[in-house]
N, C-alpha and C positions, 0 to 999 in steps of 0.2 A: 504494500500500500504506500504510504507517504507519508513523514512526520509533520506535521503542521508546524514545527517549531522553524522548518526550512525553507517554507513557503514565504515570500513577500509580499505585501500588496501593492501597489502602485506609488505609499504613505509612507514606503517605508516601514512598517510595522510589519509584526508576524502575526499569523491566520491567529494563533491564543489573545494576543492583544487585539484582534478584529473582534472573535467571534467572543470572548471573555472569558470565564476559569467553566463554564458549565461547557465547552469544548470538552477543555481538559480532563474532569468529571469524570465523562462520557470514557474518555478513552484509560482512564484509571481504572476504571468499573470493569471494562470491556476488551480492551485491549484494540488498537489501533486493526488490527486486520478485519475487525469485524462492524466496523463504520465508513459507512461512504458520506459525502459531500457530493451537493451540488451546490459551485460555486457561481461566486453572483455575477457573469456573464453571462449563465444558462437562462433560459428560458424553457418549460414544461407546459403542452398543451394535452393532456389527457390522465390515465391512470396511473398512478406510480405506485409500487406493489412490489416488496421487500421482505427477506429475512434477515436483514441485518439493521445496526441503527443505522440514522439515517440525520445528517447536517443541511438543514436548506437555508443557502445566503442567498440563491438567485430569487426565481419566480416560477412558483408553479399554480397554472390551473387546471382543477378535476379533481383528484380525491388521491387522499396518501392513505393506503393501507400496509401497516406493519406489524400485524397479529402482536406478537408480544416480544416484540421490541421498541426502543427509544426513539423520540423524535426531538429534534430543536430544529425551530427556525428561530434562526441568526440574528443579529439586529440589523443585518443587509438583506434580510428574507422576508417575500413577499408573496403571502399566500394566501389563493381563493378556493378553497376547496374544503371537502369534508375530509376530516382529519380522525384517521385510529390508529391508537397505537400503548406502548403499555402505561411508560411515562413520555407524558409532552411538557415538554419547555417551550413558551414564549416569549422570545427577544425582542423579535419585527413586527409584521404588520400580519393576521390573520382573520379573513373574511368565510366565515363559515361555521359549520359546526364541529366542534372537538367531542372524540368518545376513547377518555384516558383508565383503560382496565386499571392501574394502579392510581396514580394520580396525574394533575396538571399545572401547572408550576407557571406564572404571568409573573416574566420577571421587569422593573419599573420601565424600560424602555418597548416592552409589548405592548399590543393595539390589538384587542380582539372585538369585532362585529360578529357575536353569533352564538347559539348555546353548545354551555361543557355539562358534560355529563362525567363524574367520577365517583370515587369513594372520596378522594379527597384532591381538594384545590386550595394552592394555596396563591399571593398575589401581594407582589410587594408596592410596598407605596407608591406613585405616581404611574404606577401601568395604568392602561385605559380599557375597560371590558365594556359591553353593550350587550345585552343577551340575556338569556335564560340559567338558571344554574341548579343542576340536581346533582345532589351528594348521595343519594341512595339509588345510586344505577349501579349494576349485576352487569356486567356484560355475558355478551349473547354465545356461546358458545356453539361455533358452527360445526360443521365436517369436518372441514378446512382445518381448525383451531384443536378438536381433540383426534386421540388415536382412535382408526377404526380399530373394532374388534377382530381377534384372529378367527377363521372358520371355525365351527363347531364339528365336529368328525359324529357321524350319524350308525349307528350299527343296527343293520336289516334283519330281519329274521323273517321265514316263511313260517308262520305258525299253523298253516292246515298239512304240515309235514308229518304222516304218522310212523310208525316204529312199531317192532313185533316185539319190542320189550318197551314196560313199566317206566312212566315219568319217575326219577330218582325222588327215593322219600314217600312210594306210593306204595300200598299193600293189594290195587287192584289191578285187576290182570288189562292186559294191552288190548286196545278194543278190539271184537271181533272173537277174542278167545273167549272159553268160561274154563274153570277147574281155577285148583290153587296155582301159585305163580312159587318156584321151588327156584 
């Protein structure tokens, strides 16, 4: 992947002093191989759909789905879409609705138009939120999200099968005969 500590921006600055210590966070937690970026030249026009975390400084519209991994958009991230994910961090600017299985995190330079739904949100001073907010949302657990079960093994039997001896543990004679059974 790529350390963010080697990256430049234009400023002079490195990608941690752009995007702030909740980059870093992210990849202490997680470990660098397992987060991607899109940076803020990109632009996104439809589904974006991840198993790993995920960093948006650009701009995406349509919907970020990342079952139960992290999200941050950046304080250079610009985003209209409906947002899942475990934990969501808000930096930038986000137009839509948020659904955080763990929680949601508006940190003071966020902008959100739109409802979150988590167990828990938390929003530090001078963020901007507009919306709805339910703290008693269960996320929905799909197909997708748990293990199928393994097959079940089925064992057949022809029960109209007869036999010239005695069901085991039976003292009567096998159908068809009469006398004692010796």
């Amino acid at each position: 992947m790529f350390e963010t500590n080697s990256l430049k921006s234009n400023a002079g600055k490195t990608a941690d002093e752009r995007e702030g210590a909740s980059v870093t966070q992210l990849q202490n937690r997680e470990g660098p191989a397992t987060m991607a970026m899109i940076g803020p030249s990109i632009h996104i026009k439809g589904d974006v759909i991840g198993e790993e975390s995920l960093v948006i400084q650009g701009q995406v519209e349509g919907s970020v789905t990342l079952k139960q991994n992290n999200l941050i958009i950046g304080q250079e991230g610009k985003v209209t879409a409906t947002v899942h994910g475990q934990t969501i961090t808000i930096e930038g600017t986000l137009k839509g609705d948020v659904f955080g299985n763990e929680r949601v995190i508006i940190k003071k330079t966020g902008d959100i138009r739109g409802n979150i739904s988590a167990p828990q949100v938390s929003m530090e001073e001078g963020a901007k939120f507009k919306g709805s907010m339910d703290m008693d949302y269960k996320p929905v657990v799909t197909a997708a999200l748990r293990k199928e079960p393994e097959p079940v093994s089925v064992l057949k039997f022809d029960a109209s099968v007869s036999s010239d001896k005695p069901p085991v543990g039976s003292d009567k004679p096998p159908i068809g005969q009469t006398g004692d059974v010796k």
